[in-house]
KOLDREN-866827 format. One record per residue (C-alpha): x, y, z; residue number from 1. Coordinates in steps of 0.1 Angstrom, whole numbers, plus 5000, padded with zeros to 4 digits. Layout:
+------+------+------+-----+
:    u :    v :    w : num :
+------+------+------+-----+
:    X :    Y :    Z : NUM :
...
+------+------+------+-----+
END
This chain:
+------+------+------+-----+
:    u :    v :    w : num :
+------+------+------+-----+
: 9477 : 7792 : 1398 :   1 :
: 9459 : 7804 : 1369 :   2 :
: 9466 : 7844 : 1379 :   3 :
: 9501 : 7832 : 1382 :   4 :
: 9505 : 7819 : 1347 :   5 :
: 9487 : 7850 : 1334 :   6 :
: 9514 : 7867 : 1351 :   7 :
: 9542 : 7853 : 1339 :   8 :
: 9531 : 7848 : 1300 :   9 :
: 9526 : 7891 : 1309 :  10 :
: 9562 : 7893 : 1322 :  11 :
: 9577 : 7871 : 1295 :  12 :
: 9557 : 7893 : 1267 :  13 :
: 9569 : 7927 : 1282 :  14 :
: 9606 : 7915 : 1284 :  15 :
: 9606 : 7897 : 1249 :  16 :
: 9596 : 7928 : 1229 :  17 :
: 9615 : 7953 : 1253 :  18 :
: 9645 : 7936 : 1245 :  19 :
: 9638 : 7933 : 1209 :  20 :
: 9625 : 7973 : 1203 :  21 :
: 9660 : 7979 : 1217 :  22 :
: 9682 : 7958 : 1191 :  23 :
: 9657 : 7951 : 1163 :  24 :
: 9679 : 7975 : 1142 :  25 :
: 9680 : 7970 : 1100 :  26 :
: 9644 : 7982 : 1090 :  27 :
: 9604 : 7963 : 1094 :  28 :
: 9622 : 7935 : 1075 :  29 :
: 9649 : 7924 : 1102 :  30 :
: 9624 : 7931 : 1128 :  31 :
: 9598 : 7909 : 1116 :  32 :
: 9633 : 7882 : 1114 :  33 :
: 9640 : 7886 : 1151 :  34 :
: 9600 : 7883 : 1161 :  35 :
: 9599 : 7850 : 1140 :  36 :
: 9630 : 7836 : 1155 :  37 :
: 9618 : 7848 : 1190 :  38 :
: 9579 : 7836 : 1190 :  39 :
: 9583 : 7807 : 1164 :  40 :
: 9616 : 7790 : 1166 :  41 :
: 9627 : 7798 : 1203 :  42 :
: 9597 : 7798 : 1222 :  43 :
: 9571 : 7783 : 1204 :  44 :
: 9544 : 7805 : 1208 :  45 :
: 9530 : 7804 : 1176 :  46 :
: 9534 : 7782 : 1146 :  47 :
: 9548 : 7796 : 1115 :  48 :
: 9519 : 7792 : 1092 :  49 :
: 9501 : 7813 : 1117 :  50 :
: 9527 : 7836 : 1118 :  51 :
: 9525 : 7842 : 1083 :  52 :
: 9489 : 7845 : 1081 :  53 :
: 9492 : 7873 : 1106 :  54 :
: 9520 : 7891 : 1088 :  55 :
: 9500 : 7888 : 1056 :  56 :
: 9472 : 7905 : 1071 :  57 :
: 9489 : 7933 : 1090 :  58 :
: 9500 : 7943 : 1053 :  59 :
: 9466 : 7948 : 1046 :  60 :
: 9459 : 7971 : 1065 :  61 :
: 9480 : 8010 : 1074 :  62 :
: 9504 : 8012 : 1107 :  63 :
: 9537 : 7996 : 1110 :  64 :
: 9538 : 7956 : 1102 :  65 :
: 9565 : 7952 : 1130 :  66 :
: 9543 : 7972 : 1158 :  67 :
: 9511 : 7954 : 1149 :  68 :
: 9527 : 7918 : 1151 :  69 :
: 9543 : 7926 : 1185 :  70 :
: 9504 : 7939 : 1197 :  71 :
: 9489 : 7912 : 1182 :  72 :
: 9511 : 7886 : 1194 :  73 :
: 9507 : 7903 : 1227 :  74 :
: 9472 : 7896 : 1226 :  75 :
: 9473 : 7858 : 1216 :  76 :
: 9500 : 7853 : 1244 :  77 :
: 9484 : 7870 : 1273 :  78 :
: 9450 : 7888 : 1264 :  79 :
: 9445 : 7923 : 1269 :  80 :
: 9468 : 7933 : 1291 :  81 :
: 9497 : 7918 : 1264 :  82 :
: 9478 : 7935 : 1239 :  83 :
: 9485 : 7972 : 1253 :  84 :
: 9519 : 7958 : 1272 :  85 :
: 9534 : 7941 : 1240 :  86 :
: 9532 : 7974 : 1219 :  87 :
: 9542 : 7994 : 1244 :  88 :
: 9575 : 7974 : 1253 :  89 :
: 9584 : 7973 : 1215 :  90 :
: 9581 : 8012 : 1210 :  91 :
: 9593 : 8024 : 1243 :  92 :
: 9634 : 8015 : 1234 :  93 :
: 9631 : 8039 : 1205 :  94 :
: 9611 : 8066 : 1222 :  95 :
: 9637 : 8072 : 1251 :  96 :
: 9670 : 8071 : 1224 :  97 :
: 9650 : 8094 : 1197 :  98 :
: 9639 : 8116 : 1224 :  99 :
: 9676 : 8115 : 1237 : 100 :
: 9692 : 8123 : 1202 : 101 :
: 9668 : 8150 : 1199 : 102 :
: 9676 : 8168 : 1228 : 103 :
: 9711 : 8168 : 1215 : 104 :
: 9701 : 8173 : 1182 : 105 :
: 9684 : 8208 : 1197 : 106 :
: 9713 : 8213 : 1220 : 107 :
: 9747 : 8207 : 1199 : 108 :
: 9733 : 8202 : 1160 : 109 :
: 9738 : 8239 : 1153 : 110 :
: 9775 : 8238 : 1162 : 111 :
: 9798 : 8234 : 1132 : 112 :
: 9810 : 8202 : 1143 : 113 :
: 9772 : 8189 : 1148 : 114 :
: 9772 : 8204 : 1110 : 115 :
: 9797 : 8183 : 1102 : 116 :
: 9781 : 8150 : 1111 : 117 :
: 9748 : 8160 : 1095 : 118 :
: 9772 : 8173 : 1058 : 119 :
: 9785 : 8132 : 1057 : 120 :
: 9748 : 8116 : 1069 : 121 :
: 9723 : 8137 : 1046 : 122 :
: 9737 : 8123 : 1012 : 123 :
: 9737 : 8089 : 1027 : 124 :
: 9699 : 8090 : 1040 : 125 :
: 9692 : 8104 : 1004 : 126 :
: 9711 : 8070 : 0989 : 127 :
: 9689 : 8052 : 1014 : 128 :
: 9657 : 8067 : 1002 : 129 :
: 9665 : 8057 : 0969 : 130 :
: 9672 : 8024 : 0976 : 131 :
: 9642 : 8019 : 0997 : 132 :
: 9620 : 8034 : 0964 : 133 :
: 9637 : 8010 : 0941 : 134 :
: 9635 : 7980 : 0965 : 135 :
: 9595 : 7988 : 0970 : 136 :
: 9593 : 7993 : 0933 : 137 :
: 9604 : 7961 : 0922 : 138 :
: 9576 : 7948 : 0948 : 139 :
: 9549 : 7970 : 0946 : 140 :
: 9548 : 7978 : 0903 : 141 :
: 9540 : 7943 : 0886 : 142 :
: 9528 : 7951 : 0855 : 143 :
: 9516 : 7979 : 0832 : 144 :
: 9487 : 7990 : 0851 : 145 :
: 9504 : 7990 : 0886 : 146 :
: 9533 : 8013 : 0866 : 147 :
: 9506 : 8034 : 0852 : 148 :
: 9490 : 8042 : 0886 : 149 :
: 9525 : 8051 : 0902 : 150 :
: 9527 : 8076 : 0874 : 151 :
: 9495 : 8090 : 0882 : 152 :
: 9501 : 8093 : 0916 : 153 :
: 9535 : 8106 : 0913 : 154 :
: 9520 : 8135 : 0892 : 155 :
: 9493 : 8145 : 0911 : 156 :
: 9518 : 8146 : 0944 : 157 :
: 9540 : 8167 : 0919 : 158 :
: 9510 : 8187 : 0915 : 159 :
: 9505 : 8193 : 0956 : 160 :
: 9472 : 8168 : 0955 : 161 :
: 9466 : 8160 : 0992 : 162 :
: 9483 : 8126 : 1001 : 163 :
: 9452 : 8111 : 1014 : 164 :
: 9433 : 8121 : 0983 : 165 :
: 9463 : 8100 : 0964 : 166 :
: 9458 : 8071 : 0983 : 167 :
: 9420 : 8071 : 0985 : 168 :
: 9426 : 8070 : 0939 : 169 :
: 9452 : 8050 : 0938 : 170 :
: 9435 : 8023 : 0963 : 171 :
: 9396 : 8027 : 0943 : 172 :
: 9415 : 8027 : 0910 : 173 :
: 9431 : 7994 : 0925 : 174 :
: 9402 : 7977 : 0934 : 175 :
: 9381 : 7985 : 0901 : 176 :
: 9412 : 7969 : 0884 : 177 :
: 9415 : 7939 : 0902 : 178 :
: 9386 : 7931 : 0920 : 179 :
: 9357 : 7951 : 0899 : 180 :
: 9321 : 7939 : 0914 : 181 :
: 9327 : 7929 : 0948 : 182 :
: 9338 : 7958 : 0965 : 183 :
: 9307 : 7971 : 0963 : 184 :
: 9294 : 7944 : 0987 : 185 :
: 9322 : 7942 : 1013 : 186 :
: 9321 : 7959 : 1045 : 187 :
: 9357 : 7951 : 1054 : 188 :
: 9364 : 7978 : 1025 : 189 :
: 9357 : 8009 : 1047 : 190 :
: 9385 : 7996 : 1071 : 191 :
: 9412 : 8003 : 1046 : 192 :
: 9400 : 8033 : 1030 : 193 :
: 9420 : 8066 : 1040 : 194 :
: 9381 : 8082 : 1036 : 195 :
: 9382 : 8069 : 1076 : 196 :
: 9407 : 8099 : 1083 : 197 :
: 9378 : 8123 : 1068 : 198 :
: 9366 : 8137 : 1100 : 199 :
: 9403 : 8149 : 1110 : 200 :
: 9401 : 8168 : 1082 : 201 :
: 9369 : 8185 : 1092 : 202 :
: 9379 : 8187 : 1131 : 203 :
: 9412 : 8210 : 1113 : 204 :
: 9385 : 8234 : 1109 : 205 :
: 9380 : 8239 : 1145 : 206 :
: 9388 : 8268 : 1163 : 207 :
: 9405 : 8251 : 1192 : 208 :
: 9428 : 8239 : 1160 : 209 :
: 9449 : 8269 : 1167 : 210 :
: 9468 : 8251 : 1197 : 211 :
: 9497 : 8234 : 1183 : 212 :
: 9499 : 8206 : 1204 : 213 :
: 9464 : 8194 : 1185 : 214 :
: 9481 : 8204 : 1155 : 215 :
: 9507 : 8181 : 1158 : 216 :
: 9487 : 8148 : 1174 : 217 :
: 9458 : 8152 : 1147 : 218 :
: 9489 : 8149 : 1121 : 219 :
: 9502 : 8118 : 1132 : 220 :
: 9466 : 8103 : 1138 : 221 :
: 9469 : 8109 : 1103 : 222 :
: 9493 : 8094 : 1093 : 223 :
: 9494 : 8065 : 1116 : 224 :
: 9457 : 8055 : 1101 : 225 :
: 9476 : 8058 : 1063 : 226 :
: 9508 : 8048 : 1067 : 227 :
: 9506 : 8018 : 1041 : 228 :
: 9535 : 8003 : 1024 : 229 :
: 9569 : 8013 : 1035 : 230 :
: 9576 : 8038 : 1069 : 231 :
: 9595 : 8060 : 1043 : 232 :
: 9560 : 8074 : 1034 : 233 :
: 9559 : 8095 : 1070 : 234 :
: 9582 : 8119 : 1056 : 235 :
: 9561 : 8123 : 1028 : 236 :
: 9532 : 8136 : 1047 : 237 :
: 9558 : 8158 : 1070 : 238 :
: 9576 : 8170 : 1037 : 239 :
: 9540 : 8183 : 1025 : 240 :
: 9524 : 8198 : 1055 : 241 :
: 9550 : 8196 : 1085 : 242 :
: 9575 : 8216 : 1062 : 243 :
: 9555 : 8230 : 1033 : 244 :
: 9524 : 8237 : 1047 : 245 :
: 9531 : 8247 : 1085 : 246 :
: 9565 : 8253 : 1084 : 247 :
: 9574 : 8236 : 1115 : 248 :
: 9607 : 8225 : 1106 : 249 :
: 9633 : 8230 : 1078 : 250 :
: 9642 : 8211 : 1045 : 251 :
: 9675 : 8201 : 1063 : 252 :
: 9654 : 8190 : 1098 : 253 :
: 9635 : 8165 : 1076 : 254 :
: 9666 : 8148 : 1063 : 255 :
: 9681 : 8146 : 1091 : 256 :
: 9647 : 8132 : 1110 : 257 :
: 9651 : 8102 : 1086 : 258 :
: 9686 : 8094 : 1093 : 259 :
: 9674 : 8094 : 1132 : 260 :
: 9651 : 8067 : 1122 : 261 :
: 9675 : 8049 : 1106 : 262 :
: 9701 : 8052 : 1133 : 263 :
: 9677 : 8038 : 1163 : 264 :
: 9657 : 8007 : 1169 : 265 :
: 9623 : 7995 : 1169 : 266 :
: 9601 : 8010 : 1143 : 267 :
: 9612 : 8040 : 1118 : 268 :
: 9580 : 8059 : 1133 : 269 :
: 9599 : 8064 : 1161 : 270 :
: 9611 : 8094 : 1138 : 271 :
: 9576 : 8107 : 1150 : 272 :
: 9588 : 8114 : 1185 : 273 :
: 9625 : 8131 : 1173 : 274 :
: 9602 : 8157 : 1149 : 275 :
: 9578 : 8161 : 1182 : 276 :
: 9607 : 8172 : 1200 : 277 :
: 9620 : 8199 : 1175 : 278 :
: 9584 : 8209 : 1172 : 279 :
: 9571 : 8215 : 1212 : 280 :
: 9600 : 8199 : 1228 : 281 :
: 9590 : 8167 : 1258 : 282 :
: 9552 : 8176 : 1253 : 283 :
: 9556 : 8173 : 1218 : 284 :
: 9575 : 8144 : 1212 : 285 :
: 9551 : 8123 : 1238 : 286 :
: 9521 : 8138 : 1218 : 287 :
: 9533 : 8127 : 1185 : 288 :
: 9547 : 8095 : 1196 : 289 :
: 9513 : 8086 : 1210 : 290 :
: 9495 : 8102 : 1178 : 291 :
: 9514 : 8081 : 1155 : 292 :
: 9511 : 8045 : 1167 : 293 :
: 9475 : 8049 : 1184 : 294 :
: 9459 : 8035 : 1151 : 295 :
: 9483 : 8003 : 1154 : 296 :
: 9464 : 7991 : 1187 : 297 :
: 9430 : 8004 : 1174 : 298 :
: 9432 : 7982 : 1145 : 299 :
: 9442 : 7951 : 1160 : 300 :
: 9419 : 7959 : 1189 : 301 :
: 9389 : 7962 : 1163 : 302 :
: 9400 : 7934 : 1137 : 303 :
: 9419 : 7912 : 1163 : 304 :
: 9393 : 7878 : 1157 : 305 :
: 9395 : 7885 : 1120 : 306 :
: 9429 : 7896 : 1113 : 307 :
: 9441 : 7864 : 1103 : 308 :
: 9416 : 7858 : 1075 : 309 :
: 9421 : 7893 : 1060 : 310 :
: 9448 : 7880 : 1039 : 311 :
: 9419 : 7861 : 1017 : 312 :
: 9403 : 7893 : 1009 : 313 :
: 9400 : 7901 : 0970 : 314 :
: 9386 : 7936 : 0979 : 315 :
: 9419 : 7942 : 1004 : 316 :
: 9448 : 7932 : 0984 : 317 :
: 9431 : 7952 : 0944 : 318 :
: 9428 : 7984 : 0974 : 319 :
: 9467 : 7975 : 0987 : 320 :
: 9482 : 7970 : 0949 : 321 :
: 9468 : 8000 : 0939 : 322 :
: 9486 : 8021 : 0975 : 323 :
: 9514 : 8007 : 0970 : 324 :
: 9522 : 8025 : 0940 : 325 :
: 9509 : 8055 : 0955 : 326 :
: 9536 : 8047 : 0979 : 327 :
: 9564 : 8044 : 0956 : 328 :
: 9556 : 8078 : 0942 : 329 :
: 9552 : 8090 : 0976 : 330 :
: 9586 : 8085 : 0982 : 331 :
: 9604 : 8097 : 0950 : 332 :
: 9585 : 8131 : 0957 : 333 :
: 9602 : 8128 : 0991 : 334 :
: 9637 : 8122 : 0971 : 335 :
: 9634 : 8150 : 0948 : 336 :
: 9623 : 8173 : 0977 : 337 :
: 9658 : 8164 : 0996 : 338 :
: 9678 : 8160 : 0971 : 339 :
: 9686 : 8203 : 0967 : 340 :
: 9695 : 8201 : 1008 : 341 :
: 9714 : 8165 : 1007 : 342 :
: 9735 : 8170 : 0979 : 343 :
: 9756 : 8203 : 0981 : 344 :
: 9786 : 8193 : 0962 : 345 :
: 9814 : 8172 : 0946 : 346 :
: 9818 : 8155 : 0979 : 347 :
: 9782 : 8148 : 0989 : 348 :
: 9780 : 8133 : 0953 : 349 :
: 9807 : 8105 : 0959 : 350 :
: 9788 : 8101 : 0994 : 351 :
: 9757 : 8096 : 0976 : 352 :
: 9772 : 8071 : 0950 : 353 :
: 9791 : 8050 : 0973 : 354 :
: 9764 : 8047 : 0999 : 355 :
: 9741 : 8038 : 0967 : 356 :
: 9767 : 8012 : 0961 : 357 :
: 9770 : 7996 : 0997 : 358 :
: 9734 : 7998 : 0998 : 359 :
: 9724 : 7979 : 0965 : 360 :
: 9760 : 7955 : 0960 : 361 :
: 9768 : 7951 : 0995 : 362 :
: 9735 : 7955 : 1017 : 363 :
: 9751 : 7971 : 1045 : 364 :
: 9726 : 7977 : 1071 : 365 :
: 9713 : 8013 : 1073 : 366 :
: 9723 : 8015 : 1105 : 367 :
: 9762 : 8014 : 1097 : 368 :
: 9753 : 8032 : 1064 : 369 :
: 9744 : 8066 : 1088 : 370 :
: 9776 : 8059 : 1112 : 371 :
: 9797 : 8058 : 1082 : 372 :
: 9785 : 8088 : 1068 : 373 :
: 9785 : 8106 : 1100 : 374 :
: 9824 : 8098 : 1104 : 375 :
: 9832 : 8110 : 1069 : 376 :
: 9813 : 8143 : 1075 : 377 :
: 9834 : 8150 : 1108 : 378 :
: 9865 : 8139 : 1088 : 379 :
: 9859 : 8166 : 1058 : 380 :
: 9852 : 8187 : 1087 : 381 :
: 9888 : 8183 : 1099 : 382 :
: 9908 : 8178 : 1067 : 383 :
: 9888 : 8210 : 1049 : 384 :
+------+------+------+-----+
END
């Protein structure tokens, strides 16, 4: 009887967050909605004080919010087999679609009606980037010194400063602001330090480096152990060593990479496994999927019994307010470096302000924001 009810609290865990990784559109905000409604208010699963504790704490530390409280919830529900099960249900949805848009992506974008699409969509993911930078702002900068550590960090990513090395000041600078002494006496501190991601950066050194395969799943080890703040900062580390510095892909692939986040479910990572695909094709979009999100069940693996109390820690949230404005900066690099490919002319400028105006006045979804910008691309195509 008792194998039995482990079974079924399994199935009912794989089928809840299957179904919602494949409509959980609108961003980590909606999909943290649908997960309330779901395991709060429907089923009862969890109350919502606890539910907020844990969706405190999974903003303390890097990886997706959304991904995390699906794993963790997982766990609570039906140990470690819903642990590994939960996550994987919730990703899975966006894997197959992204990997399905980016074999069509490789097979038809270069056609001039694929063209077409991408001319209407690229000014519109621009508006969205902006929006997301302001919305974040308005969070993330409260008061002078939060403003002022932005600035730096926007300057020094202006200056090609390593991203880690922008969150590993920004977060110490936070923490000597807001919580001076203690840090020096809590261990919890090395589990949200990007210093952690220190030996990839020596392991890059490796000869066996050369491969591109371990290229590409080091990357998004990377950035799956730093992703802090807002999903929008993944195409900051892609725009500085993905395009810059290896030259995988074009200005114009990187754009449209974020509008295939923005156009599929479940998490915005999922963008991990479209730019795997342009990269090394199938191999390469499994690699970087798997790259990406392994941190997410390594962290609640490691912090699962003290997750929930995380959200008390002085030393965590002076070390969050501090990345977050690294964050914010993060992203208006990402805008500026766009902007040149996005925005082309007259017409890409009106796409630009009226998605900017759906996005801020109206708060049309993303989702609808990218269809709508793909359907006046293909109709410029035809009337010019």
């Amino acid at each position: 009887m008792d194998k039995g009810r482990k079974l079924k609290d399994l199935l009912e865990v794989i089928g809840l967050f299957l179904k919602l990784g494949t409509i959980s559109f609108g961003g980590p905000a909606a999909h943290i909605s649908l997960i309330e409604q779901e395991v709060v208010h429907k089923r009862g699963w969890l109350d919502r004080e606890h539910f907020l504790d844990m969706l405190a704490a999974t903003n303390l530390v890097p990886g997706p919010n959304a991904t995390e409280m699906a794993i963790y919830i997982g766990y609570l529900r039906a140990g470690w087999p819903g642990l590994f099960t939960a996550g994987i249900a919730f990703i899975l949805p966006a894997f197959l679609i992204t990997l399905l848009l980016g074999w069509i992506y490789v097979r038809f974008g270069t056609l001039p009606e694929g063209q077409a699409l991408f001319y209407g969509i690229n000014p519109v993911v621009m508006a969205i980037i902006l929006v997301a930078s302001y919305r974040l702002g308005r969070t993330a900068l409260k008061g002078k010194m939060q403003v002022l550590l932005g600035l730096l960090a926007f300057l020094l990513a202006l200056l090609g400063v390593n991203e880690v090395l922008i969150f590993l000041v920004a977060g110490v600078f936070g923490i000597l602001l807001y919580a001076p002494p203690r840090w020096l006496k809590s261990a919890p501190l090395a589990l949200f330090l990007p210093g952690a991601s220190l030996p990839l950066s020596v392991m890059k050194s490796w000869i066996w480096m050369e491969s591109r395969l371990v290229q590409l799943a080091l990357f998004f080890l990377k950035v799956g152990m730093l992703l802090f703040g807002s999903g929008m900062v993944l195409f900051a580390f892609i725009q500085s060593d993905v395009v810059d510095r290896y030259g995988w892909l074009t200005q114009g692939q990187l754009i449209d990479a974020i509008a295939v986040g923005q156009m599929t479910p479940g998490p915005v990572l999922s963008s991990a496994t479209f730019i795997g695909y342009l990269i090394s094709g199938f191999p390469g979009a499994v690699v970087a999927t798997i790259a990406v999100f392994l941190p997410s069940f390594i962290i609640v693996m490691i912090l699962r019994s003290v997750l929930p109390r995380l959200r008390k820690s002085a030393v965590a949230l002076a070390f969050l307010k501090g990345v977050n404005a690294a964050v914010v900066a993060l992203i208006l690099v990402v805008s500026l470096s766009v902007f040149q490919a996005a925005i082309v002319d007259i017409w890409t400028i009106l796409i630009l302000a009226a998605g900017l105006v759906a996005l801020l006045r109206f708060k049309v979804d993303a989702f609808w924001m990218v269809l709508a910008g793909a359907l006046v691309g293909f109709i410029h195509y035809l009337w010019l």
